[in-house]
N, C-alpha and C positions, 0 to 999 in steps of 0.2 A: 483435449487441450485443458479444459479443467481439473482434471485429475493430474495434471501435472504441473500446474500450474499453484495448485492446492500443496504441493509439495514442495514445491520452491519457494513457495510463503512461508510453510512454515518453517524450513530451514533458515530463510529470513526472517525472519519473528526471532528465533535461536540466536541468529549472530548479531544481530543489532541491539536484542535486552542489554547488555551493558550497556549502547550509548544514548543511551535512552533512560536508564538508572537515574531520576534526579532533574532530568531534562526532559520533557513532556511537553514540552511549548507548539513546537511542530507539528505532533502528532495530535493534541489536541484541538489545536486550529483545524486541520484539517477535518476532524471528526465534527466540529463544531457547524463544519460549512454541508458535512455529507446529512448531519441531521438534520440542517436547514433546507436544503433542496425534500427531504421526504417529509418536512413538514407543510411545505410549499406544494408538493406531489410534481415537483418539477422534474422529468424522468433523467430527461437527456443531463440536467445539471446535477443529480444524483449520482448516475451515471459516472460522469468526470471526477463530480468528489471521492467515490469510489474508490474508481482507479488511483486517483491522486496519493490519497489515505494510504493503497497498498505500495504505491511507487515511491513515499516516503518511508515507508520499514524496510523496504527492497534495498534501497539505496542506501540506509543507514547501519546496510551489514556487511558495507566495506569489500563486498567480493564481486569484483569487476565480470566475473564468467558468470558469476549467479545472477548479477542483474542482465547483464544481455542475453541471458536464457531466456530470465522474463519476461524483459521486453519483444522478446522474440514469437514468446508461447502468447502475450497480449496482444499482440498484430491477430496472429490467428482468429 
């Protein structure tokens, strides 16, 4: 699941860098709260931020099959 999972990031990563160009607000918050849980060594809140972090690039590449791949291959 990982290794596939790793691939649909990065094609996410790909399609969402333009809405992202200039706009950082989102991505940064979130990055801000993942560094605070491994500062805390808070696993399970880490964890969440994580995911959250990648389910905001996911989502901000506009391809409705590619995120429910994701979300799909994230269940796993």
């Amino acid at each position: 699941a990982y290794q596939v999972r790793s691939v649909l990031e990065q094609l996410a990563a790909e399609l969402s860098a333009p809405s992202f160009r200039g706009n950082t607000a989102e991505l940064e918050l979130e990055l801000e709260g993942f560094i605070q849980a491994a500062k805390d060594r808070d696993v399970k809140l880490y964890s969440t931020r994580d995911m959250e972090f990648h389910r905001t690039i996911v989502n901000a590449s506009g391809n409705q099959l590619l995120i429910n791949m994701w979300n799909s291959v994230v269940l796993e």
